[in-house]
C-alpha positions as CSV (number, residue, x, y, z in Angstrom):
1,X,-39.8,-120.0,70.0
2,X,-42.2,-117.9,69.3
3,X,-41.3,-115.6,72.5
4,X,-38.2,-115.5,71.2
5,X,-39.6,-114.2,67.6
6,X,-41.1,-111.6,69.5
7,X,-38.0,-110.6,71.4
8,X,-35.8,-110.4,67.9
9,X,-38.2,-108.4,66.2
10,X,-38.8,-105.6,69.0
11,X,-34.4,-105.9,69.0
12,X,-34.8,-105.5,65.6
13,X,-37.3,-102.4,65.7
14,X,-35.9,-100.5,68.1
15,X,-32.2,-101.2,66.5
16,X,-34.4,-100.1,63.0
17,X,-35.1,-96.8,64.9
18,X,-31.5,-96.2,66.3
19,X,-30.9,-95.7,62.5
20,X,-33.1,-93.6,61.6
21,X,-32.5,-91.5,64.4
22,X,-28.8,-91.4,63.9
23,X,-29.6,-90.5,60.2
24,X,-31.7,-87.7,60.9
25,X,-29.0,-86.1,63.6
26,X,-26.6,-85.0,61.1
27,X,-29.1,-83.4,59.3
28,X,-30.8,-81.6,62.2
29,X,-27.1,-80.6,63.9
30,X,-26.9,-79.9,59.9
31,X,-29.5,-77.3,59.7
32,X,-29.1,-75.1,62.8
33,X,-25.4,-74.4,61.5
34,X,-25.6,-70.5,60.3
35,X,-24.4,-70.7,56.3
36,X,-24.5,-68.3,54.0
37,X,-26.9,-68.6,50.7
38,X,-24.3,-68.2,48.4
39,X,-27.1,-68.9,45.4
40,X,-28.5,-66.0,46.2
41,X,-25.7,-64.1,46.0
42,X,-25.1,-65.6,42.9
43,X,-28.4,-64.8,41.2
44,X,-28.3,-61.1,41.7
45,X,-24.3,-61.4,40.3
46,X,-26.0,-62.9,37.0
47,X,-28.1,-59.9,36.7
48,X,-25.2,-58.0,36.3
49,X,-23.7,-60.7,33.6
50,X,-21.8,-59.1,30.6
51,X,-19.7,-60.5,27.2
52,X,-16.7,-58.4,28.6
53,X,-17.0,-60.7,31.6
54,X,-17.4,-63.8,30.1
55,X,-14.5,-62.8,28.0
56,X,-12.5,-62.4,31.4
57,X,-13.2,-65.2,32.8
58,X,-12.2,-67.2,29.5
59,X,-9.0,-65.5,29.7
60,X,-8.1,-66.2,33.4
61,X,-9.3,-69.9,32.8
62,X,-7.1,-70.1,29.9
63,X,-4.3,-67.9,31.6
64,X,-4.0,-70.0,34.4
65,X,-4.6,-73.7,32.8
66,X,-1.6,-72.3,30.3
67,X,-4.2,-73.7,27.9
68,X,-6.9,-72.0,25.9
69,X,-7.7,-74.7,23.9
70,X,-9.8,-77.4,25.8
71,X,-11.4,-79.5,23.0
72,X,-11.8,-83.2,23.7
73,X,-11.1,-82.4,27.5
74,X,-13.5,-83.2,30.2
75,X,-13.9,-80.1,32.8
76,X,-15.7,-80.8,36.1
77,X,-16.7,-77.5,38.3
78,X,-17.3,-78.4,41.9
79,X,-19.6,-75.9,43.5
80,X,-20.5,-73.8,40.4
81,X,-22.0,-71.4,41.8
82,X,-23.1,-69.0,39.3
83,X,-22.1,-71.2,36.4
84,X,-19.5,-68.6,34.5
85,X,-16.6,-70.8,34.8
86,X,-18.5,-73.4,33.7
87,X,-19.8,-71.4,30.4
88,X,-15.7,-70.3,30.1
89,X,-14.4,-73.7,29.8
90,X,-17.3,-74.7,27.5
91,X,-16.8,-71.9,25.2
92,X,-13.2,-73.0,25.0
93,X,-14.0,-76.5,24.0
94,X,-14.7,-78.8,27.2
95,X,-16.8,-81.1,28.1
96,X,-18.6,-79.8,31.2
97,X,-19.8,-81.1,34.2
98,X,-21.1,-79.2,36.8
99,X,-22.2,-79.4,40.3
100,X,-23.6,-77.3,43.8
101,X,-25.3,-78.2,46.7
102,X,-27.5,-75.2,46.2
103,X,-30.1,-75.6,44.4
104,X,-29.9,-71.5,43.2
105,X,-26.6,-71.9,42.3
106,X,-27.5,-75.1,40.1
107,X,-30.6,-72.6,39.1
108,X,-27.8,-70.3,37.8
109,X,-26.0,-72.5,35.6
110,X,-28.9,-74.0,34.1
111,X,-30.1,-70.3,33.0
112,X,-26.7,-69.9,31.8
113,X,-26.5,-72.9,30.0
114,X,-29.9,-72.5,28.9
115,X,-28.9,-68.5,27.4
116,X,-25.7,-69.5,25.8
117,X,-25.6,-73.3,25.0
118,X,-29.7,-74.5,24.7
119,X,-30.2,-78.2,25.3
120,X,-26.2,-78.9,25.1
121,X,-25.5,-82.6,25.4
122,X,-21.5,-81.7,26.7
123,X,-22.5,-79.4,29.6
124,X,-24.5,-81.3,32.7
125,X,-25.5,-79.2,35.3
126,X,-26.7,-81.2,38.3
127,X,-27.3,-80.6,42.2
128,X,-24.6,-82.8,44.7
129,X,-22.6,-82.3,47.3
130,X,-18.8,-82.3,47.4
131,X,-18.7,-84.4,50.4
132,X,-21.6,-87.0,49.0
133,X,-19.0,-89.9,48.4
134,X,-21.5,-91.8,46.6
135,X,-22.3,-89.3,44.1
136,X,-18.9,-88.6,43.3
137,X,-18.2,-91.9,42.7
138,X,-21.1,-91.7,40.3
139,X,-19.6,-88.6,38.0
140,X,-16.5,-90.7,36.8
141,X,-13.1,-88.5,36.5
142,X,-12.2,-85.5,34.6
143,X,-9.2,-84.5,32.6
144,X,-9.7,-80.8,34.4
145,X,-11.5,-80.3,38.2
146,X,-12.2,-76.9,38.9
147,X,-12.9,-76.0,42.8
148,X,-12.2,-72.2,42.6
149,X,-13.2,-70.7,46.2
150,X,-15.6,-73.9,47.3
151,X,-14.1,-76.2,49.5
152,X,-13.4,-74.0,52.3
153,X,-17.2,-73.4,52.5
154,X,-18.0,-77.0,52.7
155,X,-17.7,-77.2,56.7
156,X,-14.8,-80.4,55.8
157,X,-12.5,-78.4,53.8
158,X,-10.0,-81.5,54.2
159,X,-12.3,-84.2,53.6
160,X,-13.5,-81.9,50.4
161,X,-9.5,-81.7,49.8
162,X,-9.5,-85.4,49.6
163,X,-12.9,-85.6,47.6
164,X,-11.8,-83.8,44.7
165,X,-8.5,-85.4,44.5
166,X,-10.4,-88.2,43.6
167,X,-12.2,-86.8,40.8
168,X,-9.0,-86.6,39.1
169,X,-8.1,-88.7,35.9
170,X,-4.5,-90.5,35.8
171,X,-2.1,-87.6,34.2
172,X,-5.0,-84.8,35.0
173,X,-5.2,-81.3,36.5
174,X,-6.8,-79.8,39.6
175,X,-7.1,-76.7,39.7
176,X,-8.5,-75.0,43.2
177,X,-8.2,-72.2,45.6
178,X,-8.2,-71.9,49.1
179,X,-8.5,-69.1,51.4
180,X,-5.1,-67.7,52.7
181,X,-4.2,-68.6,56.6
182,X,-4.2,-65.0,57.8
183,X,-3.4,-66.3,61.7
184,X,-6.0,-64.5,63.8
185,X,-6.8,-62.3,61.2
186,X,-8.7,-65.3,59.8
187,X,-9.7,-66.2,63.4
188,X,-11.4,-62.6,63.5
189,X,-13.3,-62.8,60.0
190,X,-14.5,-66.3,61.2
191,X,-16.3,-64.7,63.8
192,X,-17.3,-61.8,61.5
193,X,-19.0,-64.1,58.8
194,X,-20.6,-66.5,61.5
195,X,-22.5,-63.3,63.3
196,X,-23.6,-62.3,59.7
197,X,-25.4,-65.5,59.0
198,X,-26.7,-65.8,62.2
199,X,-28.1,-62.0,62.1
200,X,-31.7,-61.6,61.0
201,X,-31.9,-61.3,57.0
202,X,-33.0,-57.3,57.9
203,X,-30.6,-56.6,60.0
204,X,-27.3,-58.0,57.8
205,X,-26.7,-54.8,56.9
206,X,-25.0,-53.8,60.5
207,X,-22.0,-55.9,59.4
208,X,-22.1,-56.1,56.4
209,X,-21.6,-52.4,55.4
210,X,-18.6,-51.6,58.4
211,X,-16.9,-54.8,56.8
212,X,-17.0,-53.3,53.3
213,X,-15.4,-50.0,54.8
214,X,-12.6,-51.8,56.5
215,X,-12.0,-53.6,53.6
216,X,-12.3,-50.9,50.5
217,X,-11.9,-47.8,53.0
218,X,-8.1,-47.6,52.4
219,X,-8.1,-48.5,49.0
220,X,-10.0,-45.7,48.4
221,X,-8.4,-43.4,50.5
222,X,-5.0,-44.4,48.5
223,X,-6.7,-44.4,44.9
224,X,-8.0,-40.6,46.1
225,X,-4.7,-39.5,47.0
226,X,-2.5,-41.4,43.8
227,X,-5.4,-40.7,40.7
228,X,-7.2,-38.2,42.0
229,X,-10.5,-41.2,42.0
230,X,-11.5,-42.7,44.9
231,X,-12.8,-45.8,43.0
232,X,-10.4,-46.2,40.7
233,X,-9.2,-49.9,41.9
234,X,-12.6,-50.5,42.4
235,X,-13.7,-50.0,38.7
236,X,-10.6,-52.2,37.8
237,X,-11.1,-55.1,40.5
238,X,-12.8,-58.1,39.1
239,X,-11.1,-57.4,35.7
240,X,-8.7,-60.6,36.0
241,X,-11.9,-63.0,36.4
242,X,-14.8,-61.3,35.2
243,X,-16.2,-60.9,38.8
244,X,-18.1,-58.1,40.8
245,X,-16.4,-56.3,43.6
246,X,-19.5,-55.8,45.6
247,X,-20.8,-59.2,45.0
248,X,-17.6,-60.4,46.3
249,X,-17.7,-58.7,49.8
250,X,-21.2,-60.0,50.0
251,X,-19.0,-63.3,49.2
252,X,-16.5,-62.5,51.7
253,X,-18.1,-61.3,54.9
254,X,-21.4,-63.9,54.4
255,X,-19.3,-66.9,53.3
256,X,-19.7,-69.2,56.1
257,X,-18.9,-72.0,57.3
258,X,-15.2,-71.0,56.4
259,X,-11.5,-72.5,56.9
260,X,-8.4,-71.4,55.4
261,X,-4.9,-73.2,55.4
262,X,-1.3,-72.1,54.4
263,X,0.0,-72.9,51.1
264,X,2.6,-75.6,52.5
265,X,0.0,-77.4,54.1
266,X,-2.1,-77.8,50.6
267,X,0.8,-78.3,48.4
268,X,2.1,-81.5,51.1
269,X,-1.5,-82.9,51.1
270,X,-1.6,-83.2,47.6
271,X,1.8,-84.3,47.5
272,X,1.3,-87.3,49.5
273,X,-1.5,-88.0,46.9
274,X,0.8,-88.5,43.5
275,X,0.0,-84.2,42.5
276,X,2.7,-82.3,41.4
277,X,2.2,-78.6,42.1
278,X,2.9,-77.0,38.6
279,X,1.8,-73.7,39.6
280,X,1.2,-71.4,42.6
281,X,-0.5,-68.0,42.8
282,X,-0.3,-66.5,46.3
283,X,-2.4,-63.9,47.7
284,X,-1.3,-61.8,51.0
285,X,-4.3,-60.7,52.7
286,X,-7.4,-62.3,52.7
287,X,-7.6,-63.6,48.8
288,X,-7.4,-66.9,47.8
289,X,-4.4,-68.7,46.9
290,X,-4.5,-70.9,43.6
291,X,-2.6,-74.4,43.0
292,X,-2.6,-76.1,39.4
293,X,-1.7,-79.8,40.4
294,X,-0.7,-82.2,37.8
295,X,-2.1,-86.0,39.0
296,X,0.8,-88.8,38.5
297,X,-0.3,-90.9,35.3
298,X,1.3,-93.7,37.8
299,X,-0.1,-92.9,41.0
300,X,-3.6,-95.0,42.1
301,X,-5.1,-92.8,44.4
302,X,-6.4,-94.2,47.8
């Protein structure tokens, strides 16, 4: 018997150890994967933060929602980033909830909160992940779930798909965007954004700055030729949301891991989920295309 006792507890040990071993893997495999640090990216954005682009991203938010008036609605924002979609649905009514897994970008919206709504009982800012099943399950659902530009990034983009479909209330919106299936185009910038984060922090600049002059080169050249000003889209770009051109090809060739899909493919996922596409903004290129889903008030999701 007491042989025996022995026996079950070294089983019981070594099977103790399995686990923890098998719970550390996906975090080591985790950490040697190159991704980019999108917080910081963000922090130096906010230091370039105006009312003329909070008032833009307001605008777009309400533009696209065809709602400006979001009073008694709850809005979660799934990787906030640097928080400013977050601050534009509070300032038109909402009650916000958002979340990163970077704890910068969670930095960022709690400074932003902390400038323009101090100690605000309707706006949580909290660090999670996307793909943290119990955590989500933990936030409830929202009226409105924002993923504008995340779940691409996530390194599960379908799995993240499936996550925030969740979040969703009965008779609610989702409102996300997904990087455009370019073919190998997007096979190429895959390449492109993985060398970038792999690349020593000093030497980023290599690719970064022959990126930014395939990608603005011949705009410029065009804008030189038609207005007589090379940067004349360049002083306009980032008027519809409030953004920052050159933050945004920082976003662009740094944001790693990355995925895209073709807007067929999103809009028959979320089909087969009870969402109703309502509205569909497609970008040639390398944008981001946008989807406003309406959730079935009948439909349980899975």
């Amino acid at each position: 018997m007491a042989a025996e006792s022995t026996s079950d507890r070294r089983a019981s040990d070594i099977a103790a150890h399995r686990r923890r071993l098998d719970a550390a893997l996906p975090r080591r495999r985790q950490a040697k994967k190159p991704a980019f640090p999108f917080g910081a990216n963000w922090r130096r954005f906010l230091a370039t933060l105006s009312e003329e682009r909070i008032v833009r991203a307001q605008r777009s938010l309400a533009e696209f929602l065809g709602d400006g008036h979001l009073e008694g609605r709850s809005f979660l924002d799934v990787g906030c980033g640097s928080g400013l979609f977050s601050l534009a649905a509070r300032r038109l009514g909402a009650r916000v909830y958002s979340f990163d897994c970077d704890p910068e970008c969670v930095a960022c919206a709690r400074d932003l909160r902390q400038r323009y709504f101090p100690d605000d009982p309707r706006w949580t800012v909290e660090q999670g992940s996307v793909l943290d099943a119990e955590f989500l399950e933990g936030i409830g659902t929202f009226d409105i779930v924002y993923a504008w530009g995340v779940l691409h990034h996530t390194g599960d983009m379908w799995r993240a798909m499936e996550a925030v479909a969740s979040r969703v209330a009965r008779g609610g919106t989702l409102y996300l965007a997904i990087y455009n299936d370019q073919g190998w185009a997007s096979r190429v910038w895959r390449c492109v954004k993985r060398c970038y984060c792999l690349a020593p922090r000093g030497l980023r600049w290599v690719i970064l700055i022959p990126a930014a002059i395939r990608l603005w080169a011949p705009t410029m050249l065009k804008d030189l030729v038609r207005h007589r000003c090379a940067l004349a889209t360049w002083r306009r770009c980032g008027e519809e949301r409030g953004m920052s051109p050159w933050h945004d090809i920082v976003d662009w060739v740094g944001g790693y891991p990355f995925e895209c899909a073709r807007p067929d493919a999103v809009q028959a996922f979320y089909v087969e989920r009870g969402f109703t596409l309502e509205r569909l903004r497609i970008r040639t290129g390398r944008g981001c295309n946008e989807y406003l889903l309406r959730h079935s008030a009948s439909h349980a999701l899975r």
